[in-house]
N, C-alpha and C positions, 0 to 999 in steps of 0.2 A: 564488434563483438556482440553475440547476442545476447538478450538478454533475458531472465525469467522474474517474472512480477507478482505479486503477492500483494493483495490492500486487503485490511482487516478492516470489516465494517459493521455498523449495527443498521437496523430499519428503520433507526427516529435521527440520524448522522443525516445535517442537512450539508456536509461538505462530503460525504463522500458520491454522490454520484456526479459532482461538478471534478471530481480525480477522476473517476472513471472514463464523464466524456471528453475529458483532456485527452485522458491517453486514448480512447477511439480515436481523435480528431487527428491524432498522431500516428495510427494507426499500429498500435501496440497491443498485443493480446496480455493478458493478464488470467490471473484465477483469485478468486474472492474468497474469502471467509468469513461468511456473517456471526459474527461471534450472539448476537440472540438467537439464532439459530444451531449453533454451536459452541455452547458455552465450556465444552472442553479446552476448547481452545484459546480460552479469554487470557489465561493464563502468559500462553505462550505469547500472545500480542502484548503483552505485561512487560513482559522479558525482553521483548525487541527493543520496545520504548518507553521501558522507567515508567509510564505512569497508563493512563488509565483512560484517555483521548483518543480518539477516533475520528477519520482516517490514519492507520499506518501501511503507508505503502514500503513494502522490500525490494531491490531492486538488486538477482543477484546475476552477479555476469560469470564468461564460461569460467574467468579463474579463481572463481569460488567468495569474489571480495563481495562485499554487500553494501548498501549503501539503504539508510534509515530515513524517508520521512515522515512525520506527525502532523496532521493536518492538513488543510489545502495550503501548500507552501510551494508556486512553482518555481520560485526562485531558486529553490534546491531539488526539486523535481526533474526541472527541463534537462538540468549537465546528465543528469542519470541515468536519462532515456537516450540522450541522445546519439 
């Protein structure tokens, strides 16, 4: 099932480019939102995961389910990509 990836990151986030080259190494395309680059959207990464942490990766698949994780965490990462 494919799938579409979402990580919310900021530029001082020393976990998220160790998500990112996970899922390159994996070979997963993703789309980013740097929420200090985008503070509109800081909100919305609020809302995904309760609090206020960074990395949130979204992982949503074709039948619309989502699946949420906070931080470098591939223990609930890898089942969601895979």
């Amino acid at each position: 099932m494919a799938k579409n990836i979402t990580i919310f990151t900021t530029n001082t986030c020393a976990y998220c480019p160790m998500v990112k080259r996970y899922l390159k190494t994996k070979g997963h395309d993703y789309s980013e939102v740097n929420i200090d680059e985008n503070p509109d959207r800081q909100q919305e990464a609020f809302k995904i995961s309760g609090g206020l942490t960074v990395p949130v990766t979204v992982v949503t698949k074709d039948d619309g389910s989502k699946g949420v994780v906070v931080g470098y965490n591939l223990s609930k990462l890898a089942p969601l990509v895979a």
